[in-house]
C-alpha positions in Angstrom: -15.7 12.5 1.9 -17.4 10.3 4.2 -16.1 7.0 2.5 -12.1 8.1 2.5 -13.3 8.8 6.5 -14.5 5.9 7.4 -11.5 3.9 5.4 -9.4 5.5 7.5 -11.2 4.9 10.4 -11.0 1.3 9.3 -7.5 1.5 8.9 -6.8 2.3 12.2 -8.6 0.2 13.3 -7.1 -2.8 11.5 -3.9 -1.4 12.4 -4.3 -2.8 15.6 -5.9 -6.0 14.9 -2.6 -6.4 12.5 -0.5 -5.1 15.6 1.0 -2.6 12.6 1.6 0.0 15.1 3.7 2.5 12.2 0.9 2.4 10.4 -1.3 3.6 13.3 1.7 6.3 14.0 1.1 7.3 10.4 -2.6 8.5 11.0 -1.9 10.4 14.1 -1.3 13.6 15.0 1.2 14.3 17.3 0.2 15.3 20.1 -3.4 13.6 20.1 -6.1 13.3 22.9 -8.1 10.3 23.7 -10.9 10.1 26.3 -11.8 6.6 27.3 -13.2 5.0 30.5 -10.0 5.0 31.7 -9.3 8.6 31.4 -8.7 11.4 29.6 -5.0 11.4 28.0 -3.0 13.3 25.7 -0.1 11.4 24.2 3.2 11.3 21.5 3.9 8.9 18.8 6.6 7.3 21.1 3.7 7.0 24.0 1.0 5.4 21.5 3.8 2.8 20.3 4.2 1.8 24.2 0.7 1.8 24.6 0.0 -0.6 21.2 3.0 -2.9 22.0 2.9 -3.1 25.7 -0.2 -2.6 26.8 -1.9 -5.0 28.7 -4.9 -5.8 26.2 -5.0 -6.4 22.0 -8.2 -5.7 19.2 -8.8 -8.9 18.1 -12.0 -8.1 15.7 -14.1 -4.7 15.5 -17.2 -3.9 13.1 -18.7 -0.5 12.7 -22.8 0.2 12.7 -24.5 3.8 13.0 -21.9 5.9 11.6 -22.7 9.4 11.1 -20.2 12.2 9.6 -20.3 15.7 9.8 -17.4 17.9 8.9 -17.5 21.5 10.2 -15.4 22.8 7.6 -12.9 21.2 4.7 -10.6 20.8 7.3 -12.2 18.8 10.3 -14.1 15.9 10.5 -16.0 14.4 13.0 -17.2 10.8 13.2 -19.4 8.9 15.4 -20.2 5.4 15.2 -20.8 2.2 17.8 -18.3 -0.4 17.2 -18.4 -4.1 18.2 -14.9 -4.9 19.1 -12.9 -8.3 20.4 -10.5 -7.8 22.7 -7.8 -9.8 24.3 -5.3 -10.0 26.9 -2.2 -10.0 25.2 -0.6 -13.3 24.7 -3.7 -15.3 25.7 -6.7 -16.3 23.5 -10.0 -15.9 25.4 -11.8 -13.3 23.7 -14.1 -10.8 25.4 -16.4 -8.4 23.0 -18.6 -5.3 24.1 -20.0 -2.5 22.3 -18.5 0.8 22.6 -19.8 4.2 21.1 -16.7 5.9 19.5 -16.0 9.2 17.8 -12.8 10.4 16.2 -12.0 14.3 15.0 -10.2 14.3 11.6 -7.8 17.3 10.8 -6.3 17.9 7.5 -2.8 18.5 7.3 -1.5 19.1 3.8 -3.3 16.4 1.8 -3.7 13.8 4.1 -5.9 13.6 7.3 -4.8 12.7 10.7 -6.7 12.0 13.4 -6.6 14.7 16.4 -9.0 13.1 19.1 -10.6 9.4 20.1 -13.0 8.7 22.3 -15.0 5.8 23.7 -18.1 4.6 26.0 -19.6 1.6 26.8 -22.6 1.3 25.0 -26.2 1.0 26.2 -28.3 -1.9 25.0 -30.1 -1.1 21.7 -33.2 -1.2 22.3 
């Protein structure tokens, strides 16, 4: 369980490094929450494509560490992890990259598994 999790974790994720935003659509549900330090938002399939097309930054490069799994029952999962991802503003080329501590809730639907909820902080400093 936890490796098909974290591959699709990965996938999403390299959805938007590939800017491959129907495959992103096609591991969401719809409607989905995300809680970030820019807010808490719920949003549609047709409000995540404006967000990945025309938002005003792009993933460049993201790696996972400290991943942890737990899944509450067959049909939820929960994962946590701090991620190391390169950003950009889109169309330029400098780079910025920060740590961020993530989770995302998986729900099964059928016999696939979309995911219901992101979040994001800023990471403190291992220590």
């Amino acid at each position: 369980m936890r490796k098909t999790l974290m591959d699709l974790e990965t996938r999403f994720w390299q959805s938007m490094v590939d800017q491959d935003t129907d495959t992103a659509l096609s591991l969401l549900c719809e409607p989905a929450l995300m809680v970030s330090p820019h807010g808490a938002m719920q949003f549609d399939h047709a409000g995540y494509r404006k967000m990945a097309e025309q938002g005003s930054m792009v993933v460049k490069g993201f790696a996972f560490s400290d991943v942890e799994v737990v899944c509450p029952n067959d049909a939820t999962a929960i994962l946590v992890y701090r991620v190391r991802q390169t950003t950009a503003p889109r169309g330029k080329s400098e780079t910025s990259t920060e740590e961020m501590l993530d989770s995302s809730t998986w729900v099964r639907d059928g016999d696939r598994w979309l995911c219901a909820m992101h979040t994001e902080t800023p990471a403190p400093p291992k220590t």
